[in-house]
N, CA, C and O atoms as a GROMACS GRO file, in nm:
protein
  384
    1UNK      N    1   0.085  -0.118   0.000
    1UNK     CA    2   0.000   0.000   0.000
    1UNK      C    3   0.089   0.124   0.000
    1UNK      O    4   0.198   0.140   0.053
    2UNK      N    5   0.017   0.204  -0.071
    2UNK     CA    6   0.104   0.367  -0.063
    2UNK      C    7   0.002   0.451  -0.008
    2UNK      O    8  -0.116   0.422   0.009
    3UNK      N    9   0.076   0.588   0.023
    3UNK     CA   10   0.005   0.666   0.070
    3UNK      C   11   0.026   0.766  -0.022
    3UNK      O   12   0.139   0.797  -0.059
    4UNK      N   13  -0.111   0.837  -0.078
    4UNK     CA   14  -0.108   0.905  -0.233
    4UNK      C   15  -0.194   1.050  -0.149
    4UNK      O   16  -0.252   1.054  -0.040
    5UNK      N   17  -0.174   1.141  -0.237
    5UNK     CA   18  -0.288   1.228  -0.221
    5UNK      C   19  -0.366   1.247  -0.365
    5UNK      O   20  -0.296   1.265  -0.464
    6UNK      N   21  -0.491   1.245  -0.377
    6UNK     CA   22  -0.576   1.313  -0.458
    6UNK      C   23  -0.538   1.487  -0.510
    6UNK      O   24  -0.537   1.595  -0.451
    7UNK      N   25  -0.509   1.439  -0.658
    7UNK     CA   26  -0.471   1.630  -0.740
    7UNK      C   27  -0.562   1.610  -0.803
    7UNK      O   28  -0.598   1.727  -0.819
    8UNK      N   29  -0.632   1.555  -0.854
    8UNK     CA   30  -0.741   1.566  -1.019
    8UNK      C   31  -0.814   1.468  -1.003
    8UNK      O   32  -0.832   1.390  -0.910
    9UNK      N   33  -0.887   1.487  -1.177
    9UNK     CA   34  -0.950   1.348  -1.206
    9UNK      C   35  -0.963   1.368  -1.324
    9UNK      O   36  -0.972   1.480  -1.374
   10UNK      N   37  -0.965   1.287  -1.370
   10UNK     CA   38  -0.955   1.206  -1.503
   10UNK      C   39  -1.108   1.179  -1.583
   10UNK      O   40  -1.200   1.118  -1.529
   11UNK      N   41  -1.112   1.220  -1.681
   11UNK     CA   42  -1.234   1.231  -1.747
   11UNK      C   43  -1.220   1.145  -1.874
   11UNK      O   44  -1.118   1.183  -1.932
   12UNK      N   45  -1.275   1.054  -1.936
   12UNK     CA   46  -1.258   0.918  -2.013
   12UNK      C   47  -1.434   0.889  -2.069
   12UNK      O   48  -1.531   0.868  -1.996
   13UNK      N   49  -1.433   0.894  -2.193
   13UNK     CA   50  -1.581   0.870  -2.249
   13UNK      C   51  -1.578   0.710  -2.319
   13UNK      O   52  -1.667   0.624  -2.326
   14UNK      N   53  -1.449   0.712  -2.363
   14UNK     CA   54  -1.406   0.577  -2.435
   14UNK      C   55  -1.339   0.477  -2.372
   14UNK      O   56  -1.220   0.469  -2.402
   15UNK      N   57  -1.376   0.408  -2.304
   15UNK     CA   58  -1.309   0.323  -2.206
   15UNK      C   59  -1.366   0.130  -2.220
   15UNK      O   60  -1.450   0.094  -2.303
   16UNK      N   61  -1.324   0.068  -2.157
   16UNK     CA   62  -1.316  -0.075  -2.122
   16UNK      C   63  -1.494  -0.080  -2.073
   16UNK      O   64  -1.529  -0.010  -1.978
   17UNK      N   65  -1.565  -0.139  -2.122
   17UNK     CA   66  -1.685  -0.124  -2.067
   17UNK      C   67  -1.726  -0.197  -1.911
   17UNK      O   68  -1.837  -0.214  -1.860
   18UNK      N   69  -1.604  -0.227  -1.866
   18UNK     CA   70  -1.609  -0.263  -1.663
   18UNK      C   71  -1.589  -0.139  -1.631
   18UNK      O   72  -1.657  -0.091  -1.541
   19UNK      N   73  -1.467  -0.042  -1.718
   19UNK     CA   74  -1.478   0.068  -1.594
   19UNK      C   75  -1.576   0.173  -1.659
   19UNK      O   76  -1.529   0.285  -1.677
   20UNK      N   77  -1.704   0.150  -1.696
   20UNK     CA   78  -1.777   0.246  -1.701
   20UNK      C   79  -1.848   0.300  -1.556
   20UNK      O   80  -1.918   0.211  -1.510
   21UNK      N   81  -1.848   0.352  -1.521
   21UNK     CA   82  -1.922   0.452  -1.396
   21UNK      C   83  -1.810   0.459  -1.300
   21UNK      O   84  -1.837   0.519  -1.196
   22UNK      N   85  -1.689   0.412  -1.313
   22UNK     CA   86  -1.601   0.458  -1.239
   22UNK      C   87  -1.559   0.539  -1.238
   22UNK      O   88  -1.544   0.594  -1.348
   23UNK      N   89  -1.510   0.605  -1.118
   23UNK     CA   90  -1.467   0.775  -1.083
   23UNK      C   91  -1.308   0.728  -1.095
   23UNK      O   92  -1.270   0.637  -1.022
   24UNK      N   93  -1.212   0.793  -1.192
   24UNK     CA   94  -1.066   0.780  -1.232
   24UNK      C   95  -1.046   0.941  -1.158
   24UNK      O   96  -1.092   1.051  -1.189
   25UNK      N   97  -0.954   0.895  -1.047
   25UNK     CA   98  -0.853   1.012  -0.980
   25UNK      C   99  -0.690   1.022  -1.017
   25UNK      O  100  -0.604   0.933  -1.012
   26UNK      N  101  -0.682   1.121  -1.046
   26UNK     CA  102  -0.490   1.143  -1.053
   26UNK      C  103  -0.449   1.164  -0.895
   26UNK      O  104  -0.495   1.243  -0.813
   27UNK      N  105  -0.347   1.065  -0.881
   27UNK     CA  106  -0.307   1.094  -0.733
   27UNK      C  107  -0.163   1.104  -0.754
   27UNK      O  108  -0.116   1.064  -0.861
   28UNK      N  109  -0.040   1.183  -0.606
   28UNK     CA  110   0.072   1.158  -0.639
   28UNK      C  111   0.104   1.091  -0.471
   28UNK      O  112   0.035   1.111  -0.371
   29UNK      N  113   0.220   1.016  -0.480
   29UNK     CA  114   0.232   0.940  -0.395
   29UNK      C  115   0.313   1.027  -0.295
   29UNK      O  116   0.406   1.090  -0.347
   30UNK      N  117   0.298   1.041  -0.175
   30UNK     CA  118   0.308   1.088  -0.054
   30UNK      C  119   0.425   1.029   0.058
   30UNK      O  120   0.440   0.909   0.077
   31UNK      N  121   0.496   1.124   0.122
   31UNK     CA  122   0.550   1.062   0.281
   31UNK      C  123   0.456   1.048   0.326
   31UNK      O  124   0.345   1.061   0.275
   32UNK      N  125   0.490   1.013   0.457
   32UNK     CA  126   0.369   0.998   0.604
   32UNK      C  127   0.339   1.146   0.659
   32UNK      O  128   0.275   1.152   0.764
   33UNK      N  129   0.376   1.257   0.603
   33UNK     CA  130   0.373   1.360   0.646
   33UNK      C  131   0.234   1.438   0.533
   33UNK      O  132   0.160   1.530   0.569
   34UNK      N  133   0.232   1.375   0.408
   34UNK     CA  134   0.171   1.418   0.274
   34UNK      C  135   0.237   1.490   0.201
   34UNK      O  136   0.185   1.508   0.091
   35UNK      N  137   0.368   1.557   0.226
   35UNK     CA  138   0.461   1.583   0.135
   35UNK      C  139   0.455   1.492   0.015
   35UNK      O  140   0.454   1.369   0.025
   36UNK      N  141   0.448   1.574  -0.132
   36UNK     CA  142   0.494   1.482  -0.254
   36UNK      C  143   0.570   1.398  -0.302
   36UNK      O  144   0.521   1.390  -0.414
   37UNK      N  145   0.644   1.336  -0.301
   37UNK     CA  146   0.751   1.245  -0.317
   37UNK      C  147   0.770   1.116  -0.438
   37UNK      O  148   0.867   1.042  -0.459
   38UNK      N  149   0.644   1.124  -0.501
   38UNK     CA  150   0.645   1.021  -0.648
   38UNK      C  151   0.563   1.139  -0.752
   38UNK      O  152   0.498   1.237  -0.717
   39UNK      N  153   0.595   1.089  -0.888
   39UNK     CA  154   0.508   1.110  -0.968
   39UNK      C  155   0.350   1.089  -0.984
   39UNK      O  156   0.299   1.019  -0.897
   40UNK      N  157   0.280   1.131  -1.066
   40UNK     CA  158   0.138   1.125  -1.115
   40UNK      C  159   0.094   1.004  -1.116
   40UNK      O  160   0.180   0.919  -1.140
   41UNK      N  161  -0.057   0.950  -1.091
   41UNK     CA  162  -0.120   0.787  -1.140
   41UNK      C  163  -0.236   0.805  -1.166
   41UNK      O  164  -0.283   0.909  -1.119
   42UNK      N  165  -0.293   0.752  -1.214
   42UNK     CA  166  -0.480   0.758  -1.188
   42UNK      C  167  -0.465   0.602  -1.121
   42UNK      O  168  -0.379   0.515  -1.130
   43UNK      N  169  -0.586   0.612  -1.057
   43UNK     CA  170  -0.634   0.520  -0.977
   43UNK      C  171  -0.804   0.479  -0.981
   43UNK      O  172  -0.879   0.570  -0.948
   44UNK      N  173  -0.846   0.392  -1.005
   44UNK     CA  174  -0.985   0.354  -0.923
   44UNK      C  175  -1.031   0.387  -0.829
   44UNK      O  176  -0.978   0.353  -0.723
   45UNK      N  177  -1.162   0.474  -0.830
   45UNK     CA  178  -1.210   0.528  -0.675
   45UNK      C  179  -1.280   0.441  -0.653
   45UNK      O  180  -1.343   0.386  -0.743
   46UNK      N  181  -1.290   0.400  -0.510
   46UNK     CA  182  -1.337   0.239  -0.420
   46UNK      C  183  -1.437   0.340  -0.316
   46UNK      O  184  -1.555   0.327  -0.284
   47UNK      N  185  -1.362   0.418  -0.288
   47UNK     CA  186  -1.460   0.472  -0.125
   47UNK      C  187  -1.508   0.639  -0.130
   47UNK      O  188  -1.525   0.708  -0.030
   48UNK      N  189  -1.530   0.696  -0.302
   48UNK     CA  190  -1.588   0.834  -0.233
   48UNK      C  191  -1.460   0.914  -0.222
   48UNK      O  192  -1.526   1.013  -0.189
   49UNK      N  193  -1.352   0.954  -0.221
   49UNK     CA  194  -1.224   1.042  -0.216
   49UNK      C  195  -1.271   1.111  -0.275
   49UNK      O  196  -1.372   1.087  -0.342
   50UNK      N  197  -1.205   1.237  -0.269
   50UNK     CA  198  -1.221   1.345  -0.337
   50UNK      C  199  -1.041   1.422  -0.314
   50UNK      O  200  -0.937   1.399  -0.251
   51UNK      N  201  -1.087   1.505  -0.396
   51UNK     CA  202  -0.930   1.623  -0.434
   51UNK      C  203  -0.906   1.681  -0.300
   51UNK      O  204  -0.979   1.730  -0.213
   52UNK      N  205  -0.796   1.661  -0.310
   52UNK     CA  206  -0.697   1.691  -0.167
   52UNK      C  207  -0.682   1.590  -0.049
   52UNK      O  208  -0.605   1.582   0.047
   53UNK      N  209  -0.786   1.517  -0.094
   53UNK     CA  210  -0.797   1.392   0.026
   53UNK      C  211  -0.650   1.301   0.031
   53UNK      O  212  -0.594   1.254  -0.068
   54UNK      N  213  -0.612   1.291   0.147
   54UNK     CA  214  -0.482   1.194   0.155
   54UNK      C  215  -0.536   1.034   0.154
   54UNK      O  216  -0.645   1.000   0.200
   55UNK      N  217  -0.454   0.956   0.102
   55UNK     CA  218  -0.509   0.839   0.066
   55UNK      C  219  -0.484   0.687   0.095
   55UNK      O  220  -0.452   0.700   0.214
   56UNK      N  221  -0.477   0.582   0.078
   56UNK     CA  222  -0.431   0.446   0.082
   56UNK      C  223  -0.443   0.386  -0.081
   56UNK      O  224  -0.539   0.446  -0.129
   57UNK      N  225  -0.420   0.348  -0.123
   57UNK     CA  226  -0.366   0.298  -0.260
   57UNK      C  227  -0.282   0.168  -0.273
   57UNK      O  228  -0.173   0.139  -0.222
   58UNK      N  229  -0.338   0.118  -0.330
   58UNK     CA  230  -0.312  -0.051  -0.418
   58UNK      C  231  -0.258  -0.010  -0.524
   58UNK      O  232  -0.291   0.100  -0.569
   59UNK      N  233  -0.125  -0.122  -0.612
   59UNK     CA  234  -0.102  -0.119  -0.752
   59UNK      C  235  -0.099  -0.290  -0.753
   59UNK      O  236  -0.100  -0.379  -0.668
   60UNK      N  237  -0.095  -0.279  -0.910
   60UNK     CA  238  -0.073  -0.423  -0.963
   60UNK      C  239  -0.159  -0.521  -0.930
   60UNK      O  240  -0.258  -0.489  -0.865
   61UNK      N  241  -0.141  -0.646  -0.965
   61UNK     CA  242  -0.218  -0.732  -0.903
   61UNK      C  243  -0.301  -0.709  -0.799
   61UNK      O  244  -0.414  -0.754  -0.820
   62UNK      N  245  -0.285  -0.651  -0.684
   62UNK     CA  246  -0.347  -0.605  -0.578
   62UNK      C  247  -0.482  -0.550  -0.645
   62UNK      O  248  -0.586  -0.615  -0.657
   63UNK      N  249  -0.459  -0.408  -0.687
   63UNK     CA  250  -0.536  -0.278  -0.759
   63UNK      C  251  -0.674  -0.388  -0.771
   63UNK      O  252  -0.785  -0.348  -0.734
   64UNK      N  253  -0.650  -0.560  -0.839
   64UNK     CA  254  -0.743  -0.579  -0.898
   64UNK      C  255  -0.881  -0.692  -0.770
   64UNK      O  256  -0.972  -0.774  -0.786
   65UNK      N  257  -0.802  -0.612  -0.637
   65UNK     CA  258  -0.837  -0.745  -0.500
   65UNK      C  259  -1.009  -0.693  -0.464
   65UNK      O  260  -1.097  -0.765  -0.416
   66UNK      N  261  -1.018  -0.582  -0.496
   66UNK     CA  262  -1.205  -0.527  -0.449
   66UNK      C  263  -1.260  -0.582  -0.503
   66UNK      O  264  -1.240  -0.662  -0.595
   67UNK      N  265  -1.358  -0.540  -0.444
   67UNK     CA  266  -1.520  -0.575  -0.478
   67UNK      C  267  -1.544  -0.528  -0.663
   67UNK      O  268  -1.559  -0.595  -0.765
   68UNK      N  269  -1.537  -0.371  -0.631
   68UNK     CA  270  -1.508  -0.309  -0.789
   68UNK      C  271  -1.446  -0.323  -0.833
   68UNK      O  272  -1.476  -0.284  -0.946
   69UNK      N  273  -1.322  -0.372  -0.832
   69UNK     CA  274  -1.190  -0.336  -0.906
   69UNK      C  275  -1.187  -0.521  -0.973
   69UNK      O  276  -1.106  -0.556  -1.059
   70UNK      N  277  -1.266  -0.591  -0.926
   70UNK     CA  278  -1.251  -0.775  -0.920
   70UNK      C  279  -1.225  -0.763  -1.096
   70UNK      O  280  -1.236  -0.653  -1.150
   71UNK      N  281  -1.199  -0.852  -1.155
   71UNK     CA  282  -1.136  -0.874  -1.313
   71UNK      C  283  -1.173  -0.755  -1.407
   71UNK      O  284  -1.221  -0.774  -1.519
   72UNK      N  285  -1.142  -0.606  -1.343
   72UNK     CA  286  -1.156  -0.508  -1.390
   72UNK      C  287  -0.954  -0.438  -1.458
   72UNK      O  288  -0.848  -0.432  -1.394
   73UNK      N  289  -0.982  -0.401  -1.600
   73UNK     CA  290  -0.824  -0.406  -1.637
   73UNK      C  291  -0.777  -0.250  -1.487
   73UNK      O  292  -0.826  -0.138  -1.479
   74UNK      N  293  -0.704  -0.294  -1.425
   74UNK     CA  294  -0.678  -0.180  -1.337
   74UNK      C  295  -0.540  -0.150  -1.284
   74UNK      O  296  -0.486  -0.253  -1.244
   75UNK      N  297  -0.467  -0.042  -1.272
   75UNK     CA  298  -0.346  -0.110  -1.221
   75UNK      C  299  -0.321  -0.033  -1.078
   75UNK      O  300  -0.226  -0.071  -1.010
   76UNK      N  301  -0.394   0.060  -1.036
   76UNK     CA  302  -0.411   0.159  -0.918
   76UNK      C  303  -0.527   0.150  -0.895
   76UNK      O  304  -0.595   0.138  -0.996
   77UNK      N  305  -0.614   0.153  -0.743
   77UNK     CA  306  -0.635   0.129  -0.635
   77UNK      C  307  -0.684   0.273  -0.530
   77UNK      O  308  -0.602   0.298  -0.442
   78UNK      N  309  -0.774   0.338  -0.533
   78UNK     CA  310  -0.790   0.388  -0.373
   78UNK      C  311  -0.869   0.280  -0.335
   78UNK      O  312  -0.939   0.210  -0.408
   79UNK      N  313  -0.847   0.271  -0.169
   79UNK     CA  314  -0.921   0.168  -0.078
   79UNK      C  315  -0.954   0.227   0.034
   79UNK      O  316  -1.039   0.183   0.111
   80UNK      N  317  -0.893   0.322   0.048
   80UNK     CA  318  -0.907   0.416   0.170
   80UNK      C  319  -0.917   0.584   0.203
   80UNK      O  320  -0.825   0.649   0.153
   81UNK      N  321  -0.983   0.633   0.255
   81UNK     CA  322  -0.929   0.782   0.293
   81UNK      C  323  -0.846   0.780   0.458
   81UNK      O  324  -0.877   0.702   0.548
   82UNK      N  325  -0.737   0.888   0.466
   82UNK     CA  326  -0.706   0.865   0.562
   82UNK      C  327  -0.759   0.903   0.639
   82UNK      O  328  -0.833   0.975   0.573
   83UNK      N  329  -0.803   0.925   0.787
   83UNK     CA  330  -0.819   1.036   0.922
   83UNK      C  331  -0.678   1.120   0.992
   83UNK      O  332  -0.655   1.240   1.013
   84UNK      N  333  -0.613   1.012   1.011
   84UNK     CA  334  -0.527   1.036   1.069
   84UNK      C  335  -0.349   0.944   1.036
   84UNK      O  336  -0.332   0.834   0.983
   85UNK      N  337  -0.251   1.036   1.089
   85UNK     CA  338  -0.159   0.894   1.041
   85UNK      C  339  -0.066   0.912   1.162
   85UNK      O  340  -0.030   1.027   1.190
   86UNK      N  341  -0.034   0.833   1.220
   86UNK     CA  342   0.062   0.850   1.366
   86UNK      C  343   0.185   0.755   1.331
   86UNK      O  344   0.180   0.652   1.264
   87UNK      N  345   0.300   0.815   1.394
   87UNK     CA  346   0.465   0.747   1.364
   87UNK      C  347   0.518   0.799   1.475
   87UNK      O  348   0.524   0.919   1.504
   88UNK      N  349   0.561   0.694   1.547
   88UNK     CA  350   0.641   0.664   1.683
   88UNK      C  351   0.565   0.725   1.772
   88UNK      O  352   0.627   0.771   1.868
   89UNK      N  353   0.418   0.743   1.771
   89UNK     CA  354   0.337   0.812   1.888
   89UNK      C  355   0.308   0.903   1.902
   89UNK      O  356   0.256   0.944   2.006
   90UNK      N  357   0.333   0.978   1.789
   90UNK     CA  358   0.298   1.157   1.783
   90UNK      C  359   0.204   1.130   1.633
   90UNK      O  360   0.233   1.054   1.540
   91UNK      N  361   0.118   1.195   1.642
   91UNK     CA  362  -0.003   1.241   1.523
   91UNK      C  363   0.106   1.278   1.439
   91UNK      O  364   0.189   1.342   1.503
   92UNK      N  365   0.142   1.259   1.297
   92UNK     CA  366   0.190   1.367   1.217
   92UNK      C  367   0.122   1.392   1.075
   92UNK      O  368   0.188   1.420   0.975
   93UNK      N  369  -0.004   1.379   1.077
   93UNK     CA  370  -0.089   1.389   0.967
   93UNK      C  371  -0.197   1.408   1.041
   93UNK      O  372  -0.214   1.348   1.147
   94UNK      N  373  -0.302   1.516   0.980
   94UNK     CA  374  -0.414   1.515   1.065
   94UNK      C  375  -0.525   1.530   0.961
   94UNK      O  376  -0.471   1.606   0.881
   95UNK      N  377  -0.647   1.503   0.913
   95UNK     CA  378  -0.757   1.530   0.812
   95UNK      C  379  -0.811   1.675   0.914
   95UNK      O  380  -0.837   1.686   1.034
   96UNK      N  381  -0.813   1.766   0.805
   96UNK     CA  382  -0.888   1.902   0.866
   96UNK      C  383  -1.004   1.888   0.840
   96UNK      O  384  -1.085   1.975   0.873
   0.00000   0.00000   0.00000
């Protein structure tokens, strides 16, 4: 799993007819802090995210382990929004 944040989304009229009604987000992959630290992806939205939301994220084989995502061509994954993210006992991510 990575920790991504939500920048965009992805708008697609011509697609694979499994991922029709799916919501495609551009996310970039994150420290534990939400600092940027990878390049761009789109991903499969699983739970409702939205832009700016910090995230949990599947690739590869995984991407394809949901409910939605099951023998859907996919290679990214949201599964989660975060609340909170704690490292060595101090909060250092907080959802406003």
């Amino acid at each position: 799993m990575l920790i991504a944040r939500v920048i965009g989304t992805a708008i697609s009229t011509i697609k694979d007819e499994k991922l029709t009604g799916r919501k495609l987000l551009i996310c970039r992959q994150t420290d534990e802090k939400g600092v940027a630290s990878g390049k761009p992806f789109v991903a499969i939205d699983t739970v409702d995210a939205g832009e700016g939301d910090l995230v949990l994220t599947a690739a590869g084989s995984s991407a394809r382990q949901t409910t939605i995502t099951k023998d859907t061509p996919v290679d990214a994954v949201i599964m989660a929004v975060i609340d909170h993210l704690e490292v060595d006992g101090a909060v250092v991510w907080k959802k406003e």
